[in-house]
N, C-alpha and C positions, 0 to 999 in steps of 0.2 A: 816237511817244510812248515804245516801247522804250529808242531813242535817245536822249530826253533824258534819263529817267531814270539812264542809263548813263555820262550823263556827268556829273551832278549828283553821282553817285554815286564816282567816278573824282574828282571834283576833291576831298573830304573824303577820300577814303581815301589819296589820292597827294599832298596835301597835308600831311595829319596825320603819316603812315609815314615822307615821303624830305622834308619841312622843320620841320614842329616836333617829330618824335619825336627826331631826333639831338639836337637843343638840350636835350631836358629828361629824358632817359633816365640822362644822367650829376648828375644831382642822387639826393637820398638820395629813397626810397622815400617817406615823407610829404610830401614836396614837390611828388613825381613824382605821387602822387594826388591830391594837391590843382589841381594846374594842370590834369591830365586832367579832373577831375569841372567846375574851370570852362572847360574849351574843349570841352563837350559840348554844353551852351546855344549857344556861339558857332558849334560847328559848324549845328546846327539853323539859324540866321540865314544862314549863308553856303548850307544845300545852299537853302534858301528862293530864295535870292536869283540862284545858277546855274541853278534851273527857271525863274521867271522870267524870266532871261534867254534860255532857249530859247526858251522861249515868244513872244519878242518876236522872238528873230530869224529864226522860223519866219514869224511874220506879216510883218514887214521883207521878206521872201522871195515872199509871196503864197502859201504854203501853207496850207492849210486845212483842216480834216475836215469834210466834207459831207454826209455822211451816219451813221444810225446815232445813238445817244444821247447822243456825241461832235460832234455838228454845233454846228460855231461854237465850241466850247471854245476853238481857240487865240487866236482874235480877241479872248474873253472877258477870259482871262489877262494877254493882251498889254497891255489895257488898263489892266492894273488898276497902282493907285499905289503907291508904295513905302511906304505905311503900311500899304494893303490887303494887302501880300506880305509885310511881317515882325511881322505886329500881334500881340499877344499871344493871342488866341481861336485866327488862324494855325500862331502855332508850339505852342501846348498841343494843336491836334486834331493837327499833324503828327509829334510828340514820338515816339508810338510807332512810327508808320509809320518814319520816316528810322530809330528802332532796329535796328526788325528790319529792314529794307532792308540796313543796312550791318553787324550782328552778325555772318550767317557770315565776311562777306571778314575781317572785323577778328580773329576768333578764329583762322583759318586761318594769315592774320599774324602774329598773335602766337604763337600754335605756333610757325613758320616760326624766327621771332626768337631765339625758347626756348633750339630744338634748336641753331640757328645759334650762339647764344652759349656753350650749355653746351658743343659739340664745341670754339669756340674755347678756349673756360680747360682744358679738357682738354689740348689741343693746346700750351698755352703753360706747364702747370704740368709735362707731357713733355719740353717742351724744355727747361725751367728744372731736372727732374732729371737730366735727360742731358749740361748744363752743368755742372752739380757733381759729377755723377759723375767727369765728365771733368776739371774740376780737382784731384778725390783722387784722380785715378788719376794727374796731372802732379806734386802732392804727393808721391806715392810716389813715384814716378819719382827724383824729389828727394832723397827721404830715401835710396833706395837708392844714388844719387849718391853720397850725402855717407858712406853706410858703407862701400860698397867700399875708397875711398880709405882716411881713417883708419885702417879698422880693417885694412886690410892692411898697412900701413906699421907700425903695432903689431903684428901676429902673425909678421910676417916678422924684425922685431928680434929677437923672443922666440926665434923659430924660427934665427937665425942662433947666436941663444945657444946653443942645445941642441945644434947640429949643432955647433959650435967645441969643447963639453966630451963632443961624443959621445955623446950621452943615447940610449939605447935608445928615448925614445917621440916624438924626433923624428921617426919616416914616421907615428906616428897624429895628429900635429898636423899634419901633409899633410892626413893623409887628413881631418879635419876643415875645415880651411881651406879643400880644394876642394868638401866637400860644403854648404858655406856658400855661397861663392861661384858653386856650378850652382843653388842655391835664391834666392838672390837676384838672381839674373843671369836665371837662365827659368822655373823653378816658379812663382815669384811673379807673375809676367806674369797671370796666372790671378785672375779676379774672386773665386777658391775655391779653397782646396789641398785634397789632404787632408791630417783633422787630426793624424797620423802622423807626417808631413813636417814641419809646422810644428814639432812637439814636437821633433825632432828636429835643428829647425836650433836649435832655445831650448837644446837639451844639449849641441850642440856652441859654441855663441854662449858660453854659462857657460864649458865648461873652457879654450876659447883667450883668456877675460878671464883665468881664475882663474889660467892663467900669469905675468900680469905682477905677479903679490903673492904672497908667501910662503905656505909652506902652512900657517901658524898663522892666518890671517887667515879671520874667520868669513864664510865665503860657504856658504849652503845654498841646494841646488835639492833639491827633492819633487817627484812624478810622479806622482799614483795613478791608479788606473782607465786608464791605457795600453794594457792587455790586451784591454778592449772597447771600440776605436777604429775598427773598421773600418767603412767606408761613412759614418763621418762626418766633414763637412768645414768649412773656416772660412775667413774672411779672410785671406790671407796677410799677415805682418808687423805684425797687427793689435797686437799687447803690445810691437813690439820698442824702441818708446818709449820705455817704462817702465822697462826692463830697460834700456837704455843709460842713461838718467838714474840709476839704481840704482847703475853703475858710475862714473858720472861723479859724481856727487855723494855717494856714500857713500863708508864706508872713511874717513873724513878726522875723524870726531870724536874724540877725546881719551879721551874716557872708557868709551865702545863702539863699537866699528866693528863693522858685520854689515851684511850682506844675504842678507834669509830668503825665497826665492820657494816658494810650493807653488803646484800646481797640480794639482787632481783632475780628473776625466770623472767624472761618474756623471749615467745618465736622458737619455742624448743631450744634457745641460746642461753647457758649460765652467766653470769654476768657477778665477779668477784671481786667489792676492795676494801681493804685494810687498811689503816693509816694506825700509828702510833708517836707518841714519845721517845727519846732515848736520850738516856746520861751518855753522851761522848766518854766521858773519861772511866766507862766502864765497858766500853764496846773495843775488844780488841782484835776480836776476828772477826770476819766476812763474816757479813750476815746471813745467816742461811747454814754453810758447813755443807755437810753429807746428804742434809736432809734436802735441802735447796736442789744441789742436786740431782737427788732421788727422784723430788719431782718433776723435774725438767726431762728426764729418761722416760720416766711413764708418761705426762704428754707428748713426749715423739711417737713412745711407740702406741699409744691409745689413739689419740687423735693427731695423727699425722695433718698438718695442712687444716687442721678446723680448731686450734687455739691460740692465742696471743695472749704473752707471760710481760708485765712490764714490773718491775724492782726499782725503786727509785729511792735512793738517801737524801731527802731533803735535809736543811739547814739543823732543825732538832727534832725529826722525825723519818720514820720510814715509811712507803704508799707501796702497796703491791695492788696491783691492777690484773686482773685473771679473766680472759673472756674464751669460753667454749661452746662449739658447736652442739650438743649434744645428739 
């Protein structure tokens, strides 16, 4: 009697869990309770109908209970007709019994299921960070590609000028070029500089542009709060976007040429703006491209919720506004 019930009960719950719960589990949540509250009745019907059939083929077998208040039960059952085994009086007195019968296994399941699904989107929303991590980190990779080159083949001209007229500050434009070049080549490797370093490749990055333009030509860099920097640290390369679009695209208008960077530290908070110049009739793409991009990926995933990015096209200039928690 154990036994049948064991397995009445096994065919509802191994049926429901491993053939119609994958079918109906990917539909939306009101759907999914709708089909469940009507395959509740239908289970009823079916566990009805696997007792029964024990029942029959226990007597098919010639077993029997002989004794005890159970004497002749199975013969009883066996007999009985398929209207007597799913009739409505049947499945309303059985209703609560197959409930609770089958409540704990079902809850235990669906716990089981919970925990199963919730570790999986865990596990899938980890991997999905750790693939874009890993494409801004091939990004950079990129972008630091693409400035070595360039901008060495520019500092080295500038640099051949100054040693040809003998300029006394050609060994500090060395010494600059190669503290660029060890920051961009292995500091930056680093998911975090310090933010010292970074400042420090942005003051050398400024004077070996402001080389290639005259000294009447308005380029301003500001620094404030540099004094209490210590212990805090940032993105490497995170602004240097902006600052090269500054160079590349400013300086060209007619009637103001400028590029004004300040940049404060105060309250462990970076504090980033750029304003420049631009010829309109030379700006044909979005400002920013790939790289603009790039950095808006590594502020989501660095500083989730502790920076604000603002890009603004004024009238004959552009202002980008950067403010991070650090």
């Amino acid at each position: 009697m154990t036994f049948r019930t064991f397995v009445s009960n096994a065919v509802i719950f191994y049926g429901f869990f491993y053939l119609i719960f994958p079918k109906i589990k990917k539909f939306r949540i009101t759907n999914f309770l709708i089909i469940t509250s009507v395959l509740i009745p239908f289970s009823i019907y079916i566990w009805l109908i696997v007792n029964n059939s024990m029942f029959r083929l226990y007597h098919y077998l010639g077993w029997e209970i002989k004794t005890g208040r159970f004497d002749g039960l199975i013969k009883v059952f066996a007999n009985q007709s398929i209207k007597e085994v799913i009739g409505l009086e049947v499945v309303l007195s059985n209703i609560m019994l197959v409930i609770y019968i089958l409540s704990p296994f079902f809850f235990v399941k669906i716990l089981f299921e919970i925990v199963r699904i919730y570790n999986k989107t865990t596990q899938l929303q980890q991997q999905k960070l750790e693939v874009e991590i890993q494409n801004v980190n091939i990004e950079k990779d990129f972008l630091k590609s693409q400035l070595n080159p360039h901008f060495l083949f520019n500092t080295l001209n500038n640099l051949y000028g100054l040693i040809v007229r003998k300029d006394d500050s050609a060994p500090e434009v060395v010494l600059n070029l190669s503290d660029i070049m060890s920051y961009t080549l292995y500091e930056s490797n680093s998911e975090k500089v310090a933010l010292e370093k970074e400042l420090d490749f942005i003051r050398n990055y400024f004077e070996l542009e402001k080389m290639r333009y005259p000294r009447d030509k308005n380029i301003q860099l500001e620094i404030l709060g540099d004094d209490h920097i210590a212990g805090l640290y940032i993105a490497p390369l995170l602004t240097f976007t902006f600052i090269e679009n500054a160079f590349k695209y400013g300086l060209k208008n007619c009637a103001n040429q400028f590029i004004d960077q300040k940049i404060k530290v105060e309250n462990d908070t970076f504090y980033f703006v750029l304003e420049n110049d631009f010829d309109k009739t030379e700006i044909k793409k979005e400002f920013g491209g790939i790289g603009l991009e790039n950095v808006k990926k590594r502020l989501q995933l660095l500083y989730p919720n502790q920076h604000d990015l603002k890009i603004t096209t004024l009238e004959n200039s552009f202002k980008v506004e950067l403010k991070i928690n650090l």
